[in-house]
N, CA, C and O atoms as a MOPAC input file, in Angstrom:
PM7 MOZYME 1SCF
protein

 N    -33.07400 1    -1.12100 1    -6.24100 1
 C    -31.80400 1    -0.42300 1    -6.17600 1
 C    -31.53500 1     0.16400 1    -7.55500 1
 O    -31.49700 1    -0.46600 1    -8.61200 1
 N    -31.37600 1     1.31900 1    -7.40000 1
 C    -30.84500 1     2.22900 1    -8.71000 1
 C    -29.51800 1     2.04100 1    -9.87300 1
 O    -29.39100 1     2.12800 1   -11.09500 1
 N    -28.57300 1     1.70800 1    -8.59100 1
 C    -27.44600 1     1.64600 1    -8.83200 1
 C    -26.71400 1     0.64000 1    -8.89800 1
 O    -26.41400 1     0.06100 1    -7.85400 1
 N    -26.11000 1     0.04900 1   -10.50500 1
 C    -25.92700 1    -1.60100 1   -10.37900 1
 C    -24.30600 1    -1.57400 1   -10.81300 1
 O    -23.69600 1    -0.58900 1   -11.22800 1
 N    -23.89700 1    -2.62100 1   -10.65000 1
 C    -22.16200 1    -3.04000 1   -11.50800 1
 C    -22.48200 1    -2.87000 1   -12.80800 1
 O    -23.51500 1    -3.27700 1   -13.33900 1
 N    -21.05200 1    -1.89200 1   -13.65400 1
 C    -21.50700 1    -1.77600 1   -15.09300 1
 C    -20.13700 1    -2.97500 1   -15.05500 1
 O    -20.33000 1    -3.73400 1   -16.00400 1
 N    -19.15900 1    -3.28700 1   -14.47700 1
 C    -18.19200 1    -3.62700 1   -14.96700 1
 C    -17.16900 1    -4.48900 1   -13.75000 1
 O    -17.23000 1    -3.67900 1   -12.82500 1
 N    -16.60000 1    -5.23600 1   -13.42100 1
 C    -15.16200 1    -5.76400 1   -12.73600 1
 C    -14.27600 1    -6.32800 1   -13.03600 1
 O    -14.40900 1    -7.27900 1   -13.80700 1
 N    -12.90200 1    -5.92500 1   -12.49500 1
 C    -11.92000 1    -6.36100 1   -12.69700 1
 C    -11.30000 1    -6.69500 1   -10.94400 1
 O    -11.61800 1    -6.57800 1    -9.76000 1
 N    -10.14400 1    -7.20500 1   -11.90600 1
 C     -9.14700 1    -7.94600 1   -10.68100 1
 C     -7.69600 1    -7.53800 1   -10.49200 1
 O     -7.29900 1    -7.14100 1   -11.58700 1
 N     -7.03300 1    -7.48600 1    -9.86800 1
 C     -6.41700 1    -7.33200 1    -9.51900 1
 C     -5.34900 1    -8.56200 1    -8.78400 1
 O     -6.04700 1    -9.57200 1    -8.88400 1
 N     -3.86800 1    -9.04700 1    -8.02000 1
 C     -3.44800 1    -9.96300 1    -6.97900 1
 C     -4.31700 1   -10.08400 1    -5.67300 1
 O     -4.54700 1   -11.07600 1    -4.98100 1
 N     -4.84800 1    -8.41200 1    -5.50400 1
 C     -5.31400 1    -8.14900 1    -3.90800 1
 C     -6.74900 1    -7.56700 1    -4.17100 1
 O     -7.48100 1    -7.76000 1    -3.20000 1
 N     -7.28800 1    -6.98500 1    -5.09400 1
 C     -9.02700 1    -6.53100 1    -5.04900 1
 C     -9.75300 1    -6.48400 1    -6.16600 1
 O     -9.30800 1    -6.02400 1    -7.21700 1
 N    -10.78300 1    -6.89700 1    -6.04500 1
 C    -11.61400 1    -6.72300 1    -7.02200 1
 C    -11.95300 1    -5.23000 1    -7.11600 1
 O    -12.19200 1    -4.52200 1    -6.13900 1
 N    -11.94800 1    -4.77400 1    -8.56300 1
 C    -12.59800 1    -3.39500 1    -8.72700 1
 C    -14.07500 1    -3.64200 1    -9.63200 1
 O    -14.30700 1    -4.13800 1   -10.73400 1
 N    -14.82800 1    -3.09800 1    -8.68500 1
 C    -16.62300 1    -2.53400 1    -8.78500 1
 C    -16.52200 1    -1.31100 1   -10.16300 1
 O    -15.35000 1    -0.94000 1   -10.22700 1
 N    -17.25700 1    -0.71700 1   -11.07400 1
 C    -17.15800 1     0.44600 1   -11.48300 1
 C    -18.63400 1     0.46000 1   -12.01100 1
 O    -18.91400 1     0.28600 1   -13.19700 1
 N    -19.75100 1     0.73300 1   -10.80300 1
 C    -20.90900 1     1.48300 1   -10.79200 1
 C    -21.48500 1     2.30300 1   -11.63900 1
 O    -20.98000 1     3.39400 1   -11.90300 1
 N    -23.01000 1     1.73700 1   -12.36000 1
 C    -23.08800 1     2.91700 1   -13.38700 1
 C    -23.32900 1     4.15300 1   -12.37400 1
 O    -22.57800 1     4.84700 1   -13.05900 1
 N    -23.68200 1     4.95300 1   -11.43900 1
 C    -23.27800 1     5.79800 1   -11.11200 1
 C    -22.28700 1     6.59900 1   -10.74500 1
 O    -22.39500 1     7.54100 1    -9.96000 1
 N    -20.84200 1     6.07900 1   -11.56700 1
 C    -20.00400 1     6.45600 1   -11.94800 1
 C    -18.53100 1     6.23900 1   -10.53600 1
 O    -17.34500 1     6.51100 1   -10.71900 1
 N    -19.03200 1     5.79700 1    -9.49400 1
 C    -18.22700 1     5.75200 1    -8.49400 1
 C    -17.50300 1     3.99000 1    -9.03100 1
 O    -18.05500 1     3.22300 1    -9.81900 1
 N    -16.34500 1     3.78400 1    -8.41000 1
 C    -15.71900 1     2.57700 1    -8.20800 1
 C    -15.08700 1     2.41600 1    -7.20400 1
 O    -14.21300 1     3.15800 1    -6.75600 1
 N    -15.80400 1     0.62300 1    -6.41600 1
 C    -15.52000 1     0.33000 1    -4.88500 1
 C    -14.17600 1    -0.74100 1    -5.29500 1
 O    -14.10300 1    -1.57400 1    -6.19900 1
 N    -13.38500 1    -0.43200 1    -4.46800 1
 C    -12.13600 1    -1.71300 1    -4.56700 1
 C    -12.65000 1    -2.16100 1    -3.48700 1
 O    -12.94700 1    -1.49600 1    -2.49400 1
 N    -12.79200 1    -3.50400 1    -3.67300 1
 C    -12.79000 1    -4.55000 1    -2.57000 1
 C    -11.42600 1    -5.71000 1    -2.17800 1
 O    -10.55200 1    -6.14300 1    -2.93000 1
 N    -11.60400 1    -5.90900 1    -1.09900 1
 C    -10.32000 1    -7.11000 1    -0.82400 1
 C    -10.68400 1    -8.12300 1    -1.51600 1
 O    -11.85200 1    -8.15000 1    -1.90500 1
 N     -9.96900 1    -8.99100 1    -1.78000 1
 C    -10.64500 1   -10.30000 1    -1.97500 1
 C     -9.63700 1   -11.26700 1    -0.62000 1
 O     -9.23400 1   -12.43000 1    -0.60500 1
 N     -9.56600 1   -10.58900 1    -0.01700 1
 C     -9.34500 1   -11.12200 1     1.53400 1
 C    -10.60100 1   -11.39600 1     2.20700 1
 O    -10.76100 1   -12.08600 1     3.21400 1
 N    -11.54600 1   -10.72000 1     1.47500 1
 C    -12.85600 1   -10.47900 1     2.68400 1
 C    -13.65800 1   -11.80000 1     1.91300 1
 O    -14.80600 1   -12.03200 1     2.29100 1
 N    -13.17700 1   -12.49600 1     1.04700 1
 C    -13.82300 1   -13.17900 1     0.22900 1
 C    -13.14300 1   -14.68900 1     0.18900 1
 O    -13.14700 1   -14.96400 1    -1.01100 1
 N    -12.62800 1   -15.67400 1     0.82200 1
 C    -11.73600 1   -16.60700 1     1.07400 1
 C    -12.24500 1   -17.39900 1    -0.15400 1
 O    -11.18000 1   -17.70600 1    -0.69100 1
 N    -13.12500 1   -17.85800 1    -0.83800 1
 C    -12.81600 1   -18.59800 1    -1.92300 1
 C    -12.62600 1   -17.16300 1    -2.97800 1
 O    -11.59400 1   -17.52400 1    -3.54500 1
 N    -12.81200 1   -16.37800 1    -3.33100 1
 C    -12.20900 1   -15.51800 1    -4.48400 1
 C    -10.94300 1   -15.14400 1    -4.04200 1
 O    -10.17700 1   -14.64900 1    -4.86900 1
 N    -10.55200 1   -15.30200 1    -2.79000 1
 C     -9.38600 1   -15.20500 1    -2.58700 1
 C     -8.31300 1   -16.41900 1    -3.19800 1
 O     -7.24100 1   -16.14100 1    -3.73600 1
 N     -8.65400 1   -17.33900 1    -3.06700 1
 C     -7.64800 1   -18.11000 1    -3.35600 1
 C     -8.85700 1   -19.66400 1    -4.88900 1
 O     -9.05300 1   -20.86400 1    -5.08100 1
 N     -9.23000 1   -18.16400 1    -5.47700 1
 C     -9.63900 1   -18.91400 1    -6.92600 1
 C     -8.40900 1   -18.76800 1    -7.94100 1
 O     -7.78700 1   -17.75400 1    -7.62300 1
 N     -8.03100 1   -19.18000 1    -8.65600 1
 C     -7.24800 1   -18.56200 1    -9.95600 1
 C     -7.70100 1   -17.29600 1   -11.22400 1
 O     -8.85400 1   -17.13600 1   -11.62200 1
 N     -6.69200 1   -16.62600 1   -11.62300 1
 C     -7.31600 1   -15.50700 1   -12.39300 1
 C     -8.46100 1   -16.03300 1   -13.39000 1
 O     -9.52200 1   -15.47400 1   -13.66700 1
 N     -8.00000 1   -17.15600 1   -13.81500 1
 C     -9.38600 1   -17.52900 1   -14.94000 1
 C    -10.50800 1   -17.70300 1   -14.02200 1
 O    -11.56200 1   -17.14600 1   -14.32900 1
 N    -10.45700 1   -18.32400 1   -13.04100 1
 C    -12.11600 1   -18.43300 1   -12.41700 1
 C    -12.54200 1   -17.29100 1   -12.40700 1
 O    -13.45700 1   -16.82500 1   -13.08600 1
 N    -11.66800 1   -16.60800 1   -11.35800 1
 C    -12.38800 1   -14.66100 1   -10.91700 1
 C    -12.93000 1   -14.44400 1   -12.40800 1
 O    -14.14200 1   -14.28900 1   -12.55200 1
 N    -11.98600 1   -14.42400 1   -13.65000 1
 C    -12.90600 1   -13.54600 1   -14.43800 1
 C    -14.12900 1   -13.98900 1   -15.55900 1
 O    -14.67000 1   -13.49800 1   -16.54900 1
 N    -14.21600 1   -15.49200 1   -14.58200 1
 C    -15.49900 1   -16.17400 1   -15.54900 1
 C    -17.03600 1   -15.42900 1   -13.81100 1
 O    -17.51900 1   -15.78200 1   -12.73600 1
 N    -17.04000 1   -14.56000 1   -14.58700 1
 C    -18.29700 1   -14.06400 1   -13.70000 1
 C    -19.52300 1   -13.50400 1   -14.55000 1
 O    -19.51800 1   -13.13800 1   -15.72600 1
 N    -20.63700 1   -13.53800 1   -13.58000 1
 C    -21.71900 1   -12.97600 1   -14.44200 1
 C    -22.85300 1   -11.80000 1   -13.58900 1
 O    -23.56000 1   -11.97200 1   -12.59600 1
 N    -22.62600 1   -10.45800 1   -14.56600 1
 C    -23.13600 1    -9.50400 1   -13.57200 1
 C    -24.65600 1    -9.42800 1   -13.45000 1
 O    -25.26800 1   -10.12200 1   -14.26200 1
 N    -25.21500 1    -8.87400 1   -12.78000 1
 C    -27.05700 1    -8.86400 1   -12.62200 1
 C    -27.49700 1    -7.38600 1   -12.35800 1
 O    -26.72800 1    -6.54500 1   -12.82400 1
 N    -28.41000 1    -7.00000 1   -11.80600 1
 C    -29.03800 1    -6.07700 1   -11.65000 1
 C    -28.58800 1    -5.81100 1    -9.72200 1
 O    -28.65900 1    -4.80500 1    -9.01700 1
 N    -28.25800 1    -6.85500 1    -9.50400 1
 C    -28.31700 1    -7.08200 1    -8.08900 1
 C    -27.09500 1    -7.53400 1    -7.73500 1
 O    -26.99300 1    -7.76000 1    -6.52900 1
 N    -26.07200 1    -7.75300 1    -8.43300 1
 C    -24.53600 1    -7.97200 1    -8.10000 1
 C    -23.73400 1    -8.66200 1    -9.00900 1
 O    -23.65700 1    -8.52200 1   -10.22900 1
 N    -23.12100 1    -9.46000 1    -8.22700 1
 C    -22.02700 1   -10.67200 1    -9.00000 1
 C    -22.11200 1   -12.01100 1    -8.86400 1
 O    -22.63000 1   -12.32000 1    -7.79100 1
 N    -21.64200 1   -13.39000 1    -9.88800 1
 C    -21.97800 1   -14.19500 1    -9.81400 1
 C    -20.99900 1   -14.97700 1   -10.15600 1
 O    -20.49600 1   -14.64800 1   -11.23100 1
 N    -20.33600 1   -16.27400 1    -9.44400 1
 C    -19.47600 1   -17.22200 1   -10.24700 1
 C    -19.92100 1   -18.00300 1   -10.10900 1
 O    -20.03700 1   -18.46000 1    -8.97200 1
 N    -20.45900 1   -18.64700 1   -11.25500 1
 C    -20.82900 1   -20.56100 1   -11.17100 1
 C    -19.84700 1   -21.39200 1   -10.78300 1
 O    -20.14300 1   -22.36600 1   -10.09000 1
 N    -18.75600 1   -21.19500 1   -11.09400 1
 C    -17.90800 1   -22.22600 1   -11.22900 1
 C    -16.79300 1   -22.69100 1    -9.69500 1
 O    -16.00500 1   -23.59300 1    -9.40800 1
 N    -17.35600 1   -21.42200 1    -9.03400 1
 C    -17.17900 1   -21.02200 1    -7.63600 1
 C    -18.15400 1   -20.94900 1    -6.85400 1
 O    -17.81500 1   -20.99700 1    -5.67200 1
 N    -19.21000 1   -20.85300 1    -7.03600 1
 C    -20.60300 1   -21.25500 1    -6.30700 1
 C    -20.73100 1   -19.70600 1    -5.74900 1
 O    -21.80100 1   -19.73200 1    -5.14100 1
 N    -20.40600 1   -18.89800 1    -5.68300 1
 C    -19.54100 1   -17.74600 1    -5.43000 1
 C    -20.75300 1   -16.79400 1    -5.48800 1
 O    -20.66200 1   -16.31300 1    -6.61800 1
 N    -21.82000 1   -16.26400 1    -4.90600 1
 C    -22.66900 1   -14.81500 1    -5.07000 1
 C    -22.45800 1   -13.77100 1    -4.61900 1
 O    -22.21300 1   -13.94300 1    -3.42500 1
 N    -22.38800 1   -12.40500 1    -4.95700 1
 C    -22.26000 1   -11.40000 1    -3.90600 1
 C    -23.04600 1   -10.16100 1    -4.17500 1
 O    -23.27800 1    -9.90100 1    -5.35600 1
 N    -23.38700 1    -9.54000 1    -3.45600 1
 C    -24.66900 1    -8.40800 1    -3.91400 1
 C    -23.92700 1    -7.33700 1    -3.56600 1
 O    -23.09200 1    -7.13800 1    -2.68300 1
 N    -24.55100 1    -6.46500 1    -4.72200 1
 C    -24.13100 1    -4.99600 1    -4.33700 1
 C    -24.40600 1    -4.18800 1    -2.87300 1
 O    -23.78600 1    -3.43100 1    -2.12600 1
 N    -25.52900 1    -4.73500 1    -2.93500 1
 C    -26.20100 1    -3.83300 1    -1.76600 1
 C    -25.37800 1    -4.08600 1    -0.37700 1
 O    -24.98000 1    -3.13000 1     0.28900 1
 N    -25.18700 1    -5.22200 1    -0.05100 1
 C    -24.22900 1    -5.53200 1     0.87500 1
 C    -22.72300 1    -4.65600 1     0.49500 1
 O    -22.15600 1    -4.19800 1     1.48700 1
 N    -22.10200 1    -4.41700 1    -0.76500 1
 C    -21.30900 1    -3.69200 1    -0.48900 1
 C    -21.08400 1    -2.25700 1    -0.10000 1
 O    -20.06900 1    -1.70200 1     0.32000 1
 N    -22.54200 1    -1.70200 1    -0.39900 1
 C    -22.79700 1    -0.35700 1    -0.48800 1
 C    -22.87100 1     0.05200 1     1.13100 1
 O    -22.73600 1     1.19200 1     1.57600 1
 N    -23.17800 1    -1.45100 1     2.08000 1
 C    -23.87700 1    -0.74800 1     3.28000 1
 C    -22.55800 1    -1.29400 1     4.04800 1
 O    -22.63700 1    -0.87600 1     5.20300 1
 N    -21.44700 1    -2.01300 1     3.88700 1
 C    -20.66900 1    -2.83600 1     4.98800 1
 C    -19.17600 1    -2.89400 1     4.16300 1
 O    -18.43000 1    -3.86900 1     4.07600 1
 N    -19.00000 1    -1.66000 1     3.63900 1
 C    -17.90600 1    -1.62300 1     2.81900 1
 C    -16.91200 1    -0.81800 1     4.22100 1
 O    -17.31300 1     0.22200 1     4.74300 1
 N    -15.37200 1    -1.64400 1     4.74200 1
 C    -15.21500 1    -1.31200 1     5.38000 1
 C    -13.90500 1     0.41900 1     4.67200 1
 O    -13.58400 1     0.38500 1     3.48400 1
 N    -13.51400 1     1.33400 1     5.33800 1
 C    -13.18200 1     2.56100 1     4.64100 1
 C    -11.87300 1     2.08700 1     4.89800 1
 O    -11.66400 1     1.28200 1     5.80600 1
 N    -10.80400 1     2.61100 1     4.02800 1
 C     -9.56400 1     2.47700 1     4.53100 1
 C     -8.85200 1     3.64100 1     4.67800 1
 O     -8.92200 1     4.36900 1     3.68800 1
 N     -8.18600 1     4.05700 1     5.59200 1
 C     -7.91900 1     5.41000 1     4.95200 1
 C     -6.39900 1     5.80000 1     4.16600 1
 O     -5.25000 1     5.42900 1     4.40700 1
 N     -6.96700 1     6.71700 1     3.12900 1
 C     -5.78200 1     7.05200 1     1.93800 1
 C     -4.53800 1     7.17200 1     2.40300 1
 O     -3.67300 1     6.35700 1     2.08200 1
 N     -4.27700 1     8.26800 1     3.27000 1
 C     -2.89100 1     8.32200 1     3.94000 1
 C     -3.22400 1     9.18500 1     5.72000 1
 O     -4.17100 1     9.85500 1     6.13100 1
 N     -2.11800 1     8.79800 1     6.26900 1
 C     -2.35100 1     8.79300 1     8.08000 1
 C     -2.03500 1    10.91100 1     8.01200 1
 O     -1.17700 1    11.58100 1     7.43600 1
 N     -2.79100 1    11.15400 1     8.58300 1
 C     -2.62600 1    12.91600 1     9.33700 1
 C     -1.86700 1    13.15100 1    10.13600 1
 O     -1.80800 1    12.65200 1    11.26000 1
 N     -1.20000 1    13.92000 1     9.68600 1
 C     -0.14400 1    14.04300 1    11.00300 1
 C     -0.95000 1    15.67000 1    11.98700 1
 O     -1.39400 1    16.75800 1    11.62000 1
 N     -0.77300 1    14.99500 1    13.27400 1
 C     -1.96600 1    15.96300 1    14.58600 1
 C     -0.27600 1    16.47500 1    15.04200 1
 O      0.72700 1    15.76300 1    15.08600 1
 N     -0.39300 1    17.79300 1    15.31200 1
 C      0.56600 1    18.67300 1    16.18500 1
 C      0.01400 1    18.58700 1    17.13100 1
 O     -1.11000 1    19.06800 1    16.98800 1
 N      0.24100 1    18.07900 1    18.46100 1
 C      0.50700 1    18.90000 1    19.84200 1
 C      0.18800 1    20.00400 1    20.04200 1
 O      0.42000 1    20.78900 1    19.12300 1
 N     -0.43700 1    20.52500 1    21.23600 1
 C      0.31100 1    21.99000 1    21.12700 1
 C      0.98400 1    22.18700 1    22.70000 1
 O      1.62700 1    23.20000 1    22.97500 1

């Protein structure tokens, strides 16, 4: 894989990804039930790889590649459709 984590942060509600190919994925950490309910110091004792993310202290692994392929979309704001 080409494309690895240069960087993450946190957030109350998502982790932010920021890809050296310059894109950044927000993730839930809903989708994640122990990073969900770790404390801010755990989330930000992590360690990045070539191949994702890592918390020891949370037993905690997660790979990029899985986010790249099963990242669910949300959408920005709802369209409003006329009738006709």
């Amino acid at each position: 894989m080409s494309v690895s984590i240069k960087s993450a942060k946190f957030d109350p509600y998502n982790m932010w990804l920021q890809l050296s190919d310059g894109r950044t994925l927000g993730v839930p950490l809903a989708y994640f039930p122990v990073l969900e309910n770790a404390s801010t110091e755990q989330l930000e004792k992590f360690e990045l790889s070539p191949y994702g993310i890592h918390w020891d202290e949370l037993n905690e692994d997660l790979g990029l590649e899985g986010f790249l392929s099963t990242q669910k979309l949300q959408p920005v704001r709802a369209r409003s459709v006329k009738k006709a």
